[in-house]
C-alpha positions as CSV (number, residue, x, y, z in Angstrom):
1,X,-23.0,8.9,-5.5
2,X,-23.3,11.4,-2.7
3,X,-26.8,13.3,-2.3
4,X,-29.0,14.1,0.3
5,X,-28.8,13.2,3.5
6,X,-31.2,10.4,4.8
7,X,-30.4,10.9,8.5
8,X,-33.8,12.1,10.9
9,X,-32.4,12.5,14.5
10,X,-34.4,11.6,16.9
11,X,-36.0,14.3,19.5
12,X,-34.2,16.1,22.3
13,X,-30.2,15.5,22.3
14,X,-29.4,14.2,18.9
15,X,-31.6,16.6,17.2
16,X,-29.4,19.5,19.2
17,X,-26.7,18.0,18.2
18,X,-27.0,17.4,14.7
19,X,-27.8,20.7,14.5
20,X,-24.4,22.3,15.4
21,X,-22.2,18.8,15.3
22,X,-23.5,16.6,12.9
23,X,-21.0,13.6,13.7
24,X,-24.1,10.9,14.0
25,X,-25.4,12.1,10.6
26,X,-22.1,12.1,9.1
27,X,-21.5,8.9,10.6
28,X,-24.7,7.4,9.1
29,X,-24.9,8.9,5.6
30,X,-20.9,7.2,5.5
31,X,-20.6,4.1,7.0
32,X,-24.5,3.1,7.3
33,X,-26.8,4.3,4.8
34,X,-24.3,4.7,2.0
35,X,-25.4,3.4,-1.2
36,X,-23.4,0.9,-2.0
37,X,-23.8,-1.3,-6.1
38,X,-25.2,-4.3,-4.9
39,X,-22.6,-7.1,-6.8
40,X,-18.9,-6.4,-4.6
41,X,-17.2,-9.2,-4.5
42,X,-14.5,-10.1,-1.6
43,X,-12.1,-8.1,-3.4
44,X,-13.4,-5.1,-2.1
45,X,-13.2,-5.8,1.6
46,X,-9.3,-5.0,1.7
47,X,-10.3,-1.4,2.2
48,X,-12.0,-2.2,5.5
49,X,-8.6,-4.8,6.0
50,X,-6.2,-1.6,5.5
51,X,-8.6,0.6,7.9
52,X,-7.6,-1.9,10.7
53,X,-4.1,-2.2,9.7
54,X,-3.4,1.3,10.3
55,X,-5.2,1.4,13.5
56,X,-3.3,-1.6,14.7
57,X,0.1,-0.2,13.6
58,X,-0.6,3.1,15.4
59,X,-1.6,1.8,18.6
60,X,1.1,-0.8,18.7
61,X,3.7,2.1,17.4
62,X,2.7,4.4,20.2
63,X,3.3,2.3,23.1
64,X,6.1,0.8,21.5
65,X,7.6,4.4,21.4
66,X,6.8,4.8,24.9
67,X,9.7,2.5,25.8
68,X,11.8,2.6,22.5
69,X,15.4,5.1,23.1
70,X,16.5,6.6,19.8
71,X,20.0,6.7,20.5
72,X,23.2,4.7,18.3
73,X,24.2,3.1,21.7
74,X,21.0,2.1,23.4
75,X,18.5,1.3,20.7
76,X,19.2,-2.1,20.0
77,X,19.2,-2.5,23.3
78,X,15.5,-1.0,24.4
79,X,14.4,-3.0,21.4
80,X,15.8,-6.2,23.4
81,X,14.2,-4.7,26.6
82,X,10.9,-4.1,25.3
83,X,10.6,-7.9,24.3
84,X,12.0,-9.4,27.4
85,X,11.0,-7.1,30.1
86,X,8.2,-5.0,29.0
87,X,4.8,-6.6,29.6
88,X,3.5,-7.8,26.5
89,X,6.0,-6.1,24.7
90,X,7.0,-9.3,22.6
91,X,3.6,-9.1,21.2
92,X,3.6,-5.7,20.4
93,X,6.2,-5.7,18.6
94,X,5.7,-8.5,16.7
95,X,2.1,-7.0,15.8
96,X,3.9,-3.9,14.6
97,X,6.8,-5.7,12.7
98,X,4.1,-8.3,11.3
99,X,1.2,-5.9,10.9
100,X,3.7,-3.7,8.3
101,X,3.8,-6.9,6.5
102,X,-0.3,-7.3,6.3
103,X,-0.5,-3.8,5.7
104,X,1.4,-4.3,2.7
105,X,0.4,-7.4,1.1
106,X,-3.7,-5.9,1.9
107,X,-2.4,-2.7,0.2
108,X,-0.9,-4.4,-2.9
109,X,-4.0,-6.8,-3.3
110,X,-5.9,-4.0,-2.7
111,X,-3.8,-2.3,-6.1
112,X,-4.5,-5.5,-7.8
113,X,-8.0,-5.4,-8.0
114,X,-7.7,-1.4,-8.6
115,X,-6.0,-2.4,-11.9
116,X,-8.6,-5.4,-12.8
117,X,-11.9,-3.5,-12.3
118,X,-10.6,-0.4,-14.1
119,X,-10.8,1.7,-10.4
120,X,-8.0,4.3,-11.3
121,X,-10.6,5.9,-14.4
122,X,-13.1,8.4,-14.7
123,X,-14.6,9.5,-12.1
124,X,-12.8,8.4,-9.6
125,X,-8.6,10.1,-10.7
126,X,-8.1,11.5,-7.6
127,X,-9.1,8.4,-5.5
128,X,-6.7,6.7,-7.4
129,X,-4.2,9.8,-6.9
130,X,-4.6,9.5,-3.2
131,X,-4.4,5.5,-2.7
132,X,-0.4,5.6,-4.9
133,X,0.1,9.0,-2.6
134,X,-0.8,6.6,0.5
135,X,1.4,4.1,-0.7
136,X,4.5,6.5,-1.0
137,X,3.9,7.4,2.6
138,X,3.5,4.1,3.6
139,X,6.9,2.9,1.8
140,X,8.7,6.0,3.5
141,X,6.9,4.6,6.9
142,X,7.9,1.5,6.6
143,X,11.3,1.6,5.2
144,X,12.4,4.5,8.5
145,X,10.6,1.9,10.9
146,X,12.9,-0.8,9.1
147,X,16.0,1.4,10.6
148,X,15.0,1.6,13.8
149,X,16.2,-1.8,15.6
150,X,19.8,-0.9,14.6
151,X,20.7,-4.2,14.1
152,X,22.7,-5.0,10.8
153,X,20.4,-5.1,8.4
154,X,18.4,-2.0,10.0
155,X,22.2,0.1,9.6
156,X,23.1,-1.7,6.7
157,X,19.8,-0.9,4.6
158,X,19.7,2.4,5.3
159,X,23.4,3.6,4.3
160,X,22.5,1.6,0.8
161,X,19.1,3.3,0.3
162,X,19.9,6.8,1.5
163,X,23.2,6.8,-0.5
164,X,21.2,6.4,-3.9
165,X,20.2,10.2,-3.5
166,X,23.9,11.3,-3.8
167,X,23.2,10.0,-7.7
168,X,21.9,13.2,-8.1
169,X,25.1,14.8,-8.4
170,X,25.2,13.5,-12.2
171,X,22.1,15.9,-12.4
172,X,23.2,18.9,-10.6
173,X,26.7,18.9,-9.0
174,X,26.7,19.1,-5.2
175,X,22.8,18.2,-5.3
176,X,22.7,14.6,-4.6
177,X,25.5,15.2,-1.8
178,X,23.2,17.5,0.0
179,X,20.4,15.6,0.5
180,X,22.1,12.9,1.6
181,X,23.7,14.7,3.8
182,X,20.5,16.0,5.2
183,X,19.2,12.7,5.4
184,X,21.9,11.9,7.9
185,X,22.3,14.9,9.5
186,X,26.3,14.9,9.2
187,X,28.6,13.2,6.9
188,X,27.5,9.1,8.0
189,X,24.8,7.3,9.0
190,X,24.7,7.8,13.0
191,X,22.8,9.3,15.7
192,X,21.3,12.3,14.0
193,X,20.0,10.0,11.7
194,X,18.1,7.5,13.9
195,X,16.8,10.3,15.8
196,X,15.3,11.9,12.5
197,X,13.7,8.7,11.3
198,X,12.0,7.7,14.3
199,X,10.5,11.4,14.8
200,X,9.2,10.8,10.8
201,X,8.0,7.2,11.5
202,X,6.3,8.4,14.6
203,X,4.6,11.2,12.6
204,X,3.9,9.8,8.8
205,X,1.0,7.2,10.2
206,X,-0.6,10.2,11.5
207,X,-0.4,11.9,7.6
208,X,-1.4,8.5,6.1
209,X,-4.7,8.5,8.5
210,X,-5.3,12.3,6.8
211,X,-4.9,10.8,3.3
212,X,-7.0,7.7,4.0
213,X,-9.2,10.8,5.3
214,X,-9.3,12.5,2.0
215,X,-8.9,8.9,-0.1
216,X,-12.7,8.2,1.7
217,X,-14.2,11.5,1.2
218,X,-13.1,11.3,-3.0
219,X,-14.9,7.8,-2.7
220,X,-17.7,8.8,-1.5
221,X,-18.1,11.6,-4.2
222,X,-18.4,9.3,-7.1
223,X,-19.3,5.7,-5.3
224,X,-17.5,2.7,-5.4
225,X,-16.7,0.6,-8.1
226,X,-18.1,-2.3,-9.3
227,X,-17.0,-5.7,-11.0
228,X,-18.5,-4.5,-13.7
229,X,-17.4,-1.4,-14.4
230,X,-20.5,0.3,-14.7
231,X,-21.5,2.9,-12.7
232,X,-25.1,2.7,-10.7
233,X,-27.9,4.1,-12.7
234,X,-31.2,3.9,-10.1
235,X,-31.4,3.2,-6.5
236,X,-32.2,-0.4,-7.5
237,X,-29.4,-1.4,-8.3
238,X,-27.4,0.1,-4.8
239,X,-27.8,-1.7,-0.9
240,X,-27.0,-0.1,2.2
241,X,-23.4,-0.4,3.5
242,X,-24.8,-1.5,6.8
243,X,-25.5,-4.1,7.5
244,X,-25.1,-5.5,4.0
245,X,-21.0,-5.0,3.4
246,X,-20.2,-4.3,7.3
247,X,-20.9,-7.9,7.3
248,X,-19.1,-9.2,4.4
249,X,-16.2,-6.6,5.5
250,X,-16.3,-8.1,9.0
251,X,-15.9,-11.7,8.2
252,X,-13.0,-10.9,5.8
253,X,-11.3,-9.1,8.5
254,X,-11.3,-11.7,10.6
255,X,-10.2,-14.1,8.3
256,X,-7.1,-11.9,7.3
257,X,-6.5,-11.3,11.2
258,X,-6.4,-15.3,11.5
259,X,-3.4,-15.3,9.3
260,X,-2.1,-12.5,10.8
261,X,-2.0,-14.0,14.5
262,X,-0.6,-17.6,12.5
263,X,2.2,-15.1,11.7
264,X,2.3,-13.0,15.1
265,X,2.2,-16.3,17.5
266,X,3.7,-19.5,15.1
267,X,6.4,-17.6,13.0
268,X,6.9,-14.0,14.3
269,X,10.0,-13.6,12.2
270,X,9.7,-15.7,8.8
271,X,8.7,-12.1,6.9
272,X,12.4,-10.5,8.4
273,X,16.0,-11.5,8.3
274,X,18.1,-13.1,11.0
275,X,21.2,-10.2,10.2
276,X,18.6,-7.8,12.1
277,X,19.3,-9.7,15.6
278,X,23.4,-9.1,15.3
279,X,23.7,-4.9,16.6
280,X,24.8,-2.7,13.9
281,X,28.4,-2.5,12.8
282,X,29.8,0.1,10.3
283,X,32.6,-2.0,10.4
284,X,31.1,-5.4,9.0
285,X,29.2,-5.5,5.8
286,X,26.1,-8.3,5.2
287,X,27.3,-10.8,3.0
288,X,23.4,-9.8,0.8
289,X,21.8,-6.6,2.1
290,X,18.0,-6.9,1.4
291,X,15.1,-4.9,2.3
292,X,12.2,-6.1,3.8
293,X,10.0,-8.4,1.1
294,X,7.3,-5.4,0.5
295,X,10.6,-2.9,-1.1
296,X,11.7,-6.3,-3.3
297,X,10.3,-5.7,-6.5
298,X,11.8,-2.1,-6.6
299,X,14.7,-3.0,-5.2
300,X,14.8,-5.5,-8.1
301,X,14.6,-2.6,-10.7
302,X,16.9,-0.5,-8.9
303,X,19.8,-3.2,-9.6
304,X,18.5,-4.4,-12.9
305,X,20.1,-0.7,-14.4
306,X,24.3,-0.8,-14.2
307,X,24.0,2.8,-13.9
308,X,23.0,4.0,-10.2
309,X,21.3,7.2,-11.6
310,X,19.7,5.3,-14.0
311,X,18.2,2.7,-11.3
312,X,17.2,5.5,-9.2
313,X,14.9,7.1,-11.8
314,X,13.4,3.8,-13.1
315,X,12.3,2.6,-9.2
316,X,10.9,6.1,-8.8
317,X,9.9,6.3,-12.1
318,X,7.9,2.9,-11.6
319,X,5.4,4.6,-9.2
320,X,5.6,7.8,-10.7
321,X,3.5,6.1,-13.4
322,X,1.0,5.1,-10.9
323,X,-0.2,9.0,-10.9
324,X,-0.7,9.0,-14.6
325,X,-2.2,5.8,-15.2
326,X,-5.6,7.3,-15.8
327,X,-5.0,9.3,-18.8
328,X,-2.3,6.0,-19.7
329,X,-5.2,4.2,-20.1
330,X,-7.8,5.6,-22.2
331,X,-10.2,2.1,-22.6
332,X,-13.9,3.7,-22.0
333,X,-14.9,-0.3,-20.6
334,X,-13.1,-0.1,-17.2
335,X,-13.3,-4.1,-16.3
336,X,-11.3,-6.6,-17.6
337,X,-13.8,-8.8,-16.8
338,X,-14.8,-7.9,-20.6
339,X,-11.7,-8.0,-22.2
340,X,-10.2,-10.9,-22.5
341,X,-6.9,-9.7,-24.3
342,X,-6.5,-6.8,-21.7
343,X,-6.9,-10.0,-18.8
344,X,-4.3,-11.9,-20.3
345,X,-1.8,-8.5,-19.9
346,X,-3.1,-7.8,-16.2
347,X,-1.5,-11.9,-15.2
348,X,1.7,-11.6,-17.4
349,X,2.0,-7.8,-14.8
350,X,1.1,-9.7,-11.9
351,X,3.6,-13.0,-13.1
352,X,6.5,-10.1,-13.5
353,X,6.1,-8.3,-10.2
354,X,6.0,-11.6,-8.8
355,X,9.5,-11.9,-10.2
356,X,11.2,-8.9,-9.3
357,X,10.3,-9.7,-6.3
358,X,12.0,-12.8,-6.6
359,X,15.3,-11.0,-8.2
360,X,15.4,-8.5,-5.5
361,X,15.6,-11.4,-2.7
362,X,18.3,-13.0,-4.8
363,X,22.3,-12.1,-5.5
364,X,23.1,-9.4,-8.2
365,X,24.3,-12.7,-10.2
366,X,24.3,-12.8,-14.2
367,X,20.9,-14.7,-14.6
368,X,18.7,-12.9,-11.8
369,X,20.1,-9.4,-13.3
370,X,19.0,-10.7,-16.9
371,X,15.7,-11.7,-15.4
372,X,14.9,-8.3,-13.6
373,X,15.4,-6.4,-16.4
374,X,13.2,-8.7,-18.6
375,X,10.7,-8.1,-15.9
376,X,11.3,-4.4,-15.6
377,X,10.8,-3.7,-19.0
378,X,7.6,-5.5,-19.1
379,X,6.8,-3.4,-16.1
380,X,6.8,-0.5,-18.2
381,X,5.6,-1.5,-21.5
382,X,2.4,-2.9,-19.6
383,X,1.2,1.2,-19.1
384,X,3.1,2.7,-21.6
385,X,2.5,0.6,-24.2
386,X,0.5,-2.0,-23.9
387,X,-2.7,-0.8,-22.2
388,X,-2.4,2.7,-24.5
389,X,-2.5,0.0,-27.8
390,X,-5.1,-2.3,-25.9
391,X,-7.5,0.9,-25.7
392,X,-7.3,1.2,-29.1
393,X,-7.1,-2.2,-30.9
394,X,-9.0,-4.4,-28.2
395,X,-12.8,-4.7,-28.7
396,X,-14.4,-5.7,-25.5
397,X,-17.3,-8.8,-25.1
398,X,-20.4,-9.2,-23.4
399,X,-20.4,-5.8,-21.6
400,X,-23.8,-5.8,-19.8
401,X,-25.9,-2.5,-19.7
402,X,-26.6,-2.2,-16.6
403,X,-25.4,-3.7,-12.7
404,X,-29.0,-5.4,-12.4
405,X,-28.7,-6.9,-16.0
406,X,-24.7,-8.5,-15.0
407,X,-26.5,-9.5,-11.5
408,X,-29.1,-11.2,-13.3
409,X,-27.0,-13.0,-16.2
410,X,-24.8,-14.2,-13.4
411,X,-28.2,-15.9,-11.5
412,X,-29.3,-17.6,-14.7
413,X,-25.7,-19.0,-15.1
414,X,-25.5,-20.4,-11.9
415,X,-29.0,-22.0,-12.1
């Protein structure tokens, strides 16, 4: 949906400007002139939700750093001394522990509708590519920021994760062993270790904010999406972004910033776990070492596998199929607003994530085991089966020819 620009700078300074720094036209043919299909719906304010998220967590992260001491000995206690003594630290750090949280659950509703409205197929691939690519980063983020308080679950966690790469050694002898070994710079979890996370959590934001670069310029190639599924055939059919959807987007992000402040002021720690307040001890194990609640659903996969190899490669291999989904799916009517069968599929997927999340909270008991792998194997059937078939066998309804003619069946129905 890219074209010409529209942009006339005004005489004298922006006119020199523009014409060897064009920052105000870029800024206007992106964020204000943009062409944008007249029927989003609320679902497609999370982008503008995730913008401020990551703007939020790398403010907050940066001055947190400033008084944070990556060191086995004293981090748990700058962590303590950032919260009691720093000014304003306890909010800071509550935004940056919460706002991983929000970033999350904005990032996976933000999936959601991505897999409703059909938003991972032609033309838009490599959007799709770079929103799981931002995701990885994110999880890799998140999971080294989870390290470092060094309190027990912070140590604990990251000896469990980190030890499934020496699985690999089933692969290649010697293989898995080395990375691990990398990963923590010597033979255990210790100092080297916290030292190389926090330089990586400190740096990956500043890689996700060059992929969210990219993930904006591959949207703006093709346009957005649409409830429908149709893409924009005339002008008509297209409003500005400002002030059309900079006010919609505005009004959602407060709203999602309400419930983050109930979270950040009311119940800073109801999203973490109380272990994370007792320092780290190699000597004492958790009684049930859990990640944070974003990691549950894989975490549930991981265990639902006896074999550790094998639950390596199917949590990996769950978002691996994120990157092939496109061609996975080869349905040429991309919403499942019009197909009902297809719907039904998308609920049961949401019903069994839902689930492993659920198993992945719980004990490695009999039942919850039995239940993740149910779940897991949906998980996979639902793109490697069952949307494949669904492209084939399902026949969609009521698909509308054009954005004006759904915008205009949808005013008749509600008169």
């Amino acid at each position: 949906m890219s074209g010409p620009s529209t942009y006339k700078p005004k005489p004298g300074f922006e006119t020199w400007l523009d014409q060897r720094l064009p920052l105000i036209r870029f800024a206007n043919d992106t964020m204000i002139d943009f062409p944008t299909p007249k029927n989003l719906n609320y679902w497609w304010t999370f982008g503008g939700i995730l913008a401020v998220c990551l703007v939020l967590q790398i403010i907050t992260g940066i001055v947190l750093a400033m008084n944070y001491v990556a060191h086995t000995d004293l981090a748990f206690q700058s962590v303590e001394r950032i919260m009691r003594d720093v000014n304003f630290g306890w909010l800071l750090r509550y935004m940056h522990s919460n706002g991983a949280s929000m970033f999350f659950l904005a990032v996976y509703l933000h999936m959601a509708r991505g897999l409703y409205y059909g938003s991972y197929k032609a033309p838009r691939e490599i959007l799709w590519i770079l929103g799981v690519i931002i995701f990885l980063l994110m999880m890799a983020t998140a999971f080294m920021g989870y390290v470092l308080p060094w309190g027990q679950m912070s140590y604990w966690g990251a000896m469990v994760i980190t030890n499934l790469f020496s699985s690999f050694d089933q692969l290649i002898p010697g293989l898995g062993t080395s990375i691990t070994t990398w990963l923590w710079g010597g033979f255990s979890v210790d100092n080297p270790t916290l030292n190389r996370f926090f330089s990586l959590h400190y740096l990956l934001p500043f890689v996700i904010f060059a992929v969210v670069a990219l993930h904006v310029w591959a949207l703006h190639v093709p346009g957005n999406n649409n409830p429908t599924g149709i893409e924009v055939k005339s002008k008509s059919e297209t409003v500005p972004f400002h002030p059309y959807y900079t006010v919609k987007d505005g009004f959602a992000i407060v709203i999602f910033l309400m419930l983050f402040a109930a979270f950040v002021f009311f119940n800073p720690n109801a999203l973490g776990h109380a272990d994370n307040y007792i320092p780290a001890d190699p000597l004492v194990t958790p009684a049930h070492i859990v990640p944070e609640w974003y990691f549950l659903p894989f975490y549930a996969m991981l265990r639902a596998v006896p074999d550790k190899l094998g639950g390596v490669l199917v949590m990996f291999g769950s978002i691996g199929l994120l990157f092939i989904l496109p061609w996975l799916d080869r349905a040429k009517t991309k919403s499942m607003r019009y197909r009902p069968i297809a719907k039904q599929f998308w609920f049961l997927f949401i019903i069994a994530f839902l689930v492993l999340g659920y198993c992945g909270s719980q004990p490695a008991d009999g039942p919850i085991v039995l239940v993740a792998q149910i779940a897991t194997g949906y998980y996979f059937a639902y793109f490697l089966i069952i949307l494949p078939l669904l492209a084939k066998l399902e026949t969609p309804k009521g698909v509308p020819t054009s954005i004006s003619a759904a915008v205009l069946s949808s005013d008749k129905k509600g008169q």
